[in-house]
Biopython code that builds the backbone (N, CA, C, O; Angstrom):
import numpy as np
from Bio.PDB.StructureBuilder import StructureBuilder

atoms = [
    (1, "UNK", "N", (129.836, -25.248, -18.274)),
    (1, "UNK", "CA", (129.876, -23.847, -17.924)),
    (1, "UNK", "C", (129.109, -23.665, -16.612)),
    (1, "UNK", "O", (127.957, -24.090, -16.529)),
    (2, "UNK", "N", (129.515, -23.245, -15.912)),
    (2, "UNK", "CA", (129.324, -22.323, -14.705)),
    (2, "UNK", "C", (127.690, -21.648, -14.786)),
    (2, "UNK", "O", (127.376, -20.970, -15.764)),
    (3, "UNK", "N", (126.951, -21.844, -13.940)),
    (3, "UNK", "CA", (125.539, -20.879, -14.326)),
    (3, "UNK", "C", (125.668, -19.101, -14.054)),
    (3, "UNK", "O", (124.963, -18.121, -14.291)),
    (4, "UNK", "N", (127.051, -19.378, -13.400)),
    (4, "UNK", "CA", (126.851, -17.506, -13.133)),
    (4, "UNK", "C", (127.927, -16.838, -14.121)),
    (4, "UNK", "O", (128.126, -15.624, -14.167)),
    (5, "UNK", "N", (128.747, -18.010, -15.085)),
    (5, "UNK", "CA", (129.045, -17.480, -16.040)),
    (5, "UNK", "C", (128.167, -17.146, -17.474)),
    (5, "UNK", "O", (128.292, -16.262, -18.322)),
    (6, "UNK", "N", (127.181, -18.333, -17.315)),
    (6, "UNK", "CA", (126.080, -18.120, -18.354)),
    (6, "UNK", "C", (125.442, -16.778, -18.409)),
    (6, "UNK", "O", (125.238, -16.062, -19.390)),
    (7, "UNK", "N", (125.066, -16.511, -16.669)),
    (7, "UNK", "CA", (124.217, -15.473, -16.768)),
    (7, "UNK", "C", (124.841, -14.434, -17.486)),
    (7, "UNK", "O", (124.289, -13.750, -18.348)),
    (8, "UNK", "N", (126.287, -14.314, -17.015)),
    (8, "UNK", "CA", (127.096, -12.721, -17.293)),
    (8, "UNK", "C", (126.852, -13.045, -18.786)),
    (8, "UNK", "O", (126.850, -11.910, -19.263)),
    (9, "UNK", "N", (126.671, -13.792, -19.692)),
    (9, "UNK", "CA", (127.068, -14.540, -21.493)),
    (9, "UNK", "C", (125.837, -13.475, -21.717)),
    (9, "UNK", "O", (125.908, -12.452, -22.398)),
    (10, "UNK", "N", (124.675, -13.955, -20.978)),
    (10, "UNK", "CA", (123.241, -13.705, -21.273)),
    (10, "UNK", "C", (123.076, -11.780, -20.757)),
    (10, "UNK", "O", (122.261, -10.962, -21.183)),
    (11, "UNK", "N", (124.198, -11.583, -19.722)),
    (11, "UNK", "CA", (123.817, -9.987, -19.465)),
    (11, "UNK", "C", (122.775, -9.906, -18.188)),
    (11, "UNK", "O", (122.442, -8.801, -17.759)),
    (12, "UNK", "N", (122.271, -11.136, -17.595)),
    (12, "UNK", "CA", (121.515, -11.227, -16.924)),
    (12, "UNK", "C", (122.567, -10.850, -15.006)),
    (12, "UNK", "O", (123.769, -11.105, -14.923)),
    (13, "UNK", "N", (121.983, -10.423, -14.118)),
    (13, "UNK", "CA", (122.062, -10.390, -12.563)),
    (13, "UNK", "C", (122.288, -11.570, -11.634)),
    (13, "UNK", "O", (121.634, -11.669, -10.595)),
    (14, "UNK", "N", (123.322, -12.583, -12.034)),
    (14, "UNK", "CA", (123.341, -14.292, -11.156)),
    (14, "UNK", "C", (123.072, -13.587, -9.524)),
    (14, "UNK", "O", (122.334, -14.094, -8.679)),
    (15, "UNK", "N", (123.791, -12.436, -9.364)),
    (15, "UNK", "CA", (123.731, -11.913, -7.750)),
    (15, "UNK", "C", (121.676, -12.153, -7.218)),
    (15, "UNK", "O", (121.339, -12.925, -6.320)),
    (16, "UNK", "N", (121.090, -11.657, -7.690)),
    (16, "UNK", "CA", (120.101, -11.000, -8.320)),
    (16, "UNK", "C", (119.095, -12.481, -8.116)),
    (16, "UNK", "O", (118.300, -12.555, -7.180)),
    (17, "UNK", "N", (119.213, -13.266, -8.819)),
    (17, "UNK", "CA", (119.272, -14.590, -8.840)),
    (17, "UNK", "C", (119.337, -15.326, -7.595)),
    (17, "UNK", "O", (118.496, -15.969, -6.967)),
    (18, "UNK", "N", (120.425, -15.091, -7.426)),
    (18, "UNK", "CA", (120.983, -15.971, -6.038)),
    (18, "UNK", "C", (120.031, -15.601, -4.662)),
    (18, "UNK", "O", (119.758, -16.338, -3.714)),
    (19, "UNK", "N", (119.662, -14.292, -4.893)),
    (19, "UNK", "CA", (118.853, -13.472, -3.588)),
    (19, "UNK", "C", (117.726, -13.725, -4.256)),
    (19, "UNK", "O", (116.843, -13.327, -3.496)),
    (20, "UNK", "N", (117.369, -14.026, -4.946)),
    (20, "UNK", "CA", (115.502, -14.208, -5.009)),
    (20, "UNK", "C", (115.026, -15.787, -4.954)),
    (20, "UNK", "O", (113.874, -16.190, -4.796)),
    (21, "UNK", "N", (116.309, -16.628, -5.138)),
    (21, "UNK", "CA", (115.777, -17.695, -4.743)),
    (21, "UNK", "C", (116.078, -18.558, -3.689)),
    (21, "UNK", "O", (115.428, -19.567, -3.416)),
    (22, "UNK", "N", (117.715, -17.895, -2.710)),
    (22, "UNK", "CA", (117.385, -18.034, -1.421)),
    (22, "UNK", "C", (119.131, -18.532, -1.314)),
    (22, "UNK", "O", (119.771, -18.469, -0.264)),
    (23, "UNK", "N", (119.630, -18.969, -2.492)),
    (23, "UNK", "CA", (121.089, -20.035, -2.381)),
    (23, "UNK", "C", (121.140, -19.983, -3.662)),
    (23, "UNK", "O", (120.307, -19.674, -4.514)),
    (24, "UNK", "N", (122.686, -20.470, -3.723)),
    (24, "UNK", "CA", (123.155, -20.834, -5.095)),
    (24, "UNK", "C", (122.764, -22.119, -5.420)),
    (24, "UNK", "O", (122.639, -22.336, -6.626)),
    (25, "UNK", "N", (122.508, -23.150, -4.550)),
    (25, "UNK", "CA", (122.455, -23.983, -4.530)),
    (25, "UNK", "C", (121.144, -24.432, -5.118)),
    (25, "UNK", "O", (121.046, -25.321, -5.964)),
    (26, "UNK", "N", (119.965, -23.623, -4.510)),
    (26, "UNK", "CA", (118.734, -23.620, -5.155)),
    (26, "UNK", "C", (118.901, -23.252, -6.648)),
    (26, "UNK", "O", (118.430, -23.935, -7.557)),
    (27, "UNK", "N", (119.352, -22.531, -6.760)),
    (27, "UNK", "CA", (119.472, -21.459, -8.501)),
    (27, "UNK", "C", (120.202, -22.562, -8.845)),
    (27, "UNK", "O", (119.569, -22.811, -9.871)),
    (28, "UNK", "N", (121.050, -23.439, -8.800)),
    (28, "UNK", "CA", (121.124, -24.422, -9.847)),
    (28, "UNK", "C", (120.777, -25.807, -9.881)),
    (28, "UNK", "O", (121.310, -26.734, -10.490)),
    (29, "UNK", "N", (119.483, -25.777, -8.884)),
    (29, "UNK", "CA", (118.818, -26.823, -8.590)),
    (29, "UNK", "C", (117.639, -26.151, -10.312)),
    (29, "UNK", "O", (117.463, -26.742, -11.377)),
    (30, "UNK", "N", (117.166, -24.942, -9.906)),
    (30, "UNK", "CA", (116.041, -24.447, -10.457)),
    (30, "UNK", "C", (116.597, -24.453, -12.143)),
    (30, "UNK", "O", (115.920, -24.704, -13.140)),
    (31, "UNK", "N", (117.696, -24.177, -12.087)),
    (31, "UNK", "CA", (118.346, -24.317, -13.700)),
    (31, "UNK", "C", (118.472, -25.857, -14.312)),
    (31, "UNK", "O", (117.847, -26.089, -15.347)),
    (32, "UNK", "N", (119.201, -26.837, -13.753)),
    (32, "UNK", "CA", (118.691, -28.008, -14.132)),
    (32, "UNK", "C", (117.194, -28.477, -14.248)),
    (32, "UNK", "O", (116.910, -29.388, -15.026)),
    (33, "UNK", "N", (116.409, -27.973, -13.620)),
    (33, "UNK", "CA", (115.183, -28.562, -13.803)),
    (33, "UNK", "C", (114.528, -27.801, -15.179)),
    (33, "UNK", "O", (113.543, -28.361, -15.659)),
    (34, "UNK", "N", (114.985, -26.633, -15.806)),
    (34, "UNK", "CA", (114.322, -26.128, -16.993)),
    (34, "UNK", "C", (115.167, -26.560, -17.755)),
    (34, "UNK", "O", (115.319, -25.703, -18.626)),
    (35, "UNK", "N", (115.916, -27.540, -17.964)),
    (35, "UNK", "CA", (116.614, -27.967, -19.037)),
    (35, "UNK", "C", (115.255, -29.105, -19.380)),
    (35, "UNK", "O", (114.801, -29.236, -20.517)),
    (36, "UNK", "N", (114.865, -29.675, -18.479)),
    (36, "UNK", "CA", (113.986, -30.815, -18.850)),
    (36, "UNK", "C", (112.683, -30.673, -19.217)),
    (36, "UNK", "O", (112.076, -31.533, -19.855)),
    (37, "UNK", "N", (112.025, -29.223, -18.707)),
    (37, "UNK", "CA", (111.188, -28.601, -18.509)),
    (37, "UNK", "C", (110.695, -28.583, -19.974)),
    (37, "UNK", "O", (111.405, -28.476, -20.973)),
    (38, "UNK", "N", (109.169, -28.724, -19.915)),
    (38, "UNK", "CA", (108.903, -27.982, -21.529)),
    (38, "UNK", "C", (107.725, -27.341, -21.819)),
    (38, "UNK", "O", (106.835, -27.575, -22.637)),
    (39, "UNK", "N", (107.937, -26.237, -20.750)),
    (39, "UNK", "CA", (107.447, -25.093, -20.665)),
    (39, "UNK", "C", (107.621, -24.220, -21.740)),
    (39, "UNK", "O", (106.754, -23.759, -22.484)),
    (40, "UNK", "N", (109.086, -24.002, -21.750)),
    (40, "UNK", "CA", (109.545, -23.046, -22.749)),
    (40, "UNK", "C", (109.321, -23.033, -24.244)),
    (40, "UNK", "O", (109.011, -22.199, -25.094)),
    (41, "UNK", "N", (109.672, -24.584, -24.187)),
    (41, "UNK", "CA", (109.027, -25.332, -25.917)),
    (41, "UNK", "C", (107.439, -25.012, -25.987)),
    (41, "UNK", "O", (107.060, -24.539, -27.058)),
    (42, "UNK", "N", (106.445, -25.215, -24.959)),
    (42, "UNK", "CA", (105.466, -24.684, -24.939)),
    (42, "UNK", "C", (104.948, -23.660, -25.208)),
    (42, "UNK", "O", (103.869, -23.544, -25.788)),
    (43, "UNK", "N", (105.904, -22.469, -24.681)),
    (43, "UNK", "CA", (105.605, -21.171, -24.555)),
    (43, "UNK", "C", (106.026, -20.747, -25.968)),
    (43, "UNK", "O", (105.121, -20.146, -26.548)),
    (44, "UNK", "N", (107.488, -20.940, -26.891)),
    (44, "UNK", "CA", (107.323, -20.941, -28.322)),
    (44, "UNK", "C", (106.210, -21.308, -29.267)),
    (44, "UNK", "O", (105.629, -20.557, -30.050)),
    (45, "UNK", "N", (105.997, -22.712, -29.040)),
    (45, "UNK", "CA", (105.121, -23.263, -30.220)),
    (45, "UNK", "C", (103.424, -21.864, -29.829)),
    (45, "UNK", "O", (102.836, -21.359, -30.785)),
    (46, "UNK", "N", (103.166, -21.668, -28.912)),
    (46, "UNK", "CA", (101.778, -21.321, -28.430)),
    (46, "UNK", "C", (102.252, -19.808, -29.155)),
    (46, "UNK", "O", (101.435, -19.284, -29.912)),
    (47, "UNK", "N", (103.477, -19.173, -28.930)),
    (47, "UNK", "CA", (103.857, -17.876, -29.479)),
    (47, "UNK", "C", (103.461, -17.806, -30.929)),
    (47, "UNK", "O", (102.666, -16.959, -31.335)),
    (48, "UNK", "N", (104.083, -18.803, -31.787)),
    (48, "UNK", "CA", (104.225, -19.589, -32.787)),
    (48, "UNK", "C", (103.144, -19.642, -33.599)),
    (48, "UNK", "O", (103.022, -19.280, -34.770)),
    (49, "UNK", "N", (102.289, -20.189, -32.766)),
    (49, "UNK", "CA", (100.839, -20.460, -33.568)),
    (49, "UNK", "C", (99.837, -19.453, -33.202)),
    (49, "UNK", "O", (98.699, -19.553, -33.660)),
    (50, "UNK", "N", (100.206, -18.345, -32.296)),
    (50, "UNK", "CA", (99.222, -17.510, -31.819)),
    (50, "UNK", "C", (98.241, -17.992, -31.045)),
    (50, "UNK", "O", (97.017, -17.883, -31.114)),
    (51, "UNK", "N", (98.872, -18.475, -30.385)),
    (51, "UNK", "CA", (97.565, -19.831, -29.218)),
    (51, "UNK", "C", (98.160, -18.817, -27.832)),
    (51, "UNK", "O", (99.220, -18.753, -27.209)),
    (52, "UNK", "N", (96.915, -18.150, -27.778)),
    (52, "UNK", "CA", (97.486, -17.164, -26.065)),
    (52, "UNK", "C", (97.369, -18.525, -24.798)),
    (52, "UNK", "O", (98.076, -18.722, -23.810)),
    (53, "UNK", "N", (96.302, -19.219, -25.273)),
    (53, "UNK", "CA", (95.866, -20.033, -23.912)),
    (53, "UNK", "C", (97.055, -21.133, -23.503)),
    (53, "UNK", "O", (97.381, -21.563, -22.397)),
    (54, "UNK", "N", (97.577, -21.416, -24.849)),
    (54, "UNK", "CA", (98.981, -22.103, -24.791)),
    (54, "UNK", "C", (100.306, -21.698, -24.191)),
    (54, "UNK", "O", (101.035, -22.363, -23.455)),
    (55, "UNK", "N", (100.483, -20.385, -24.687)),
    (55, "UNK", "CA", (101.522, -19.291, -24.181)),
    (55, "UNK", "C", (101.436, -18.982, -22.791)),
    (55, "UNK", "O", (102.372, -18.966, -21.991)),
    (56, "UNK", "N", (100.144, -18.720, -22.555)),
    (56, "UNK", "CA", (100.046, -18.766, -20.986)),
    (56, "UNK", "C", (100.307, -19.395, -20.414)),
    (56, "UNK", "O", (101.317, -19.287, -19.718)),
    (57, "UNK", "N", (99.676, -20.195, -20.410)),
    (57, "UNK", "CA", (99.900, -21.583, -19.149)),
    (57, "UNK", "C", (101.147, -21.912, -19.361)),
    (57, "UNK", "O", (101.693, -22.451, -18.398)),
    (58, "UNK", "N", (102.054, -21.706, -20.709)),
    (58, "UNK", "CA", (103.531, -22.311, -20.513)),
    (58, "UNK", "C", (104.565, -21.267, -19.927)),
    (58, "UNK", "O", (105.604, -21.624, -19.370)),
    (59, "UNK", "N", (104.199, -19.970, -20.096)),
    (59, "UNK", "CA", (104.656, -19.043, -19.035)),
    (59, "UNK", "C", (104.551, -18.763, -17.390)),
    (59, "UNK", "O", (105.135, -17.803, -16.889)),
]
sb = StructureBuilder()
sb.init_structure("model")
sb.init_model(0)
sb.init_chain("A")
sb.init_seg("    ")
for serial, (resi, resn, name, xyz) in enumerate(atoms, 1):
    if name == "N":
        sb.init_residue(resn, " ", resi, " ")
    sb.init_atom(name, np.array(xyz, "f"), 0.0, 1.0, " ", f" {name:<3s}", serial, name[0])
structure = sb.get_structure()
């Protein structure tokens, strides 16, 4: 799938996107890299357990 079809899936602005990070090209440079990323897994488990200092830093 397409990342600017995802976005429309998600309801999210790909235009929006595209202008804040400079290219399309960047925006799906920046999207592959949070697939690997585990920030987000971070930012759950810290949600999760009520760990702010965890949540933070993974946000």
């Amino acid at each position: 799938m397409k990342l600017e079809k995802c976005y429309d899936k998600i309801g999210a602005n790909y235009k929006d996107l595209v202008t804040r990070l400079g290219s399309e090209d960047f925006a799906n440079l920046f999207a592959k890299k949070f697939l690997t990323d585990d920030s987000f897994a971070n930012l759950k488990t810290g949600l999760a357990e009520q760990d702010a200092e965890t949540a933070f830093r993974a946000a």
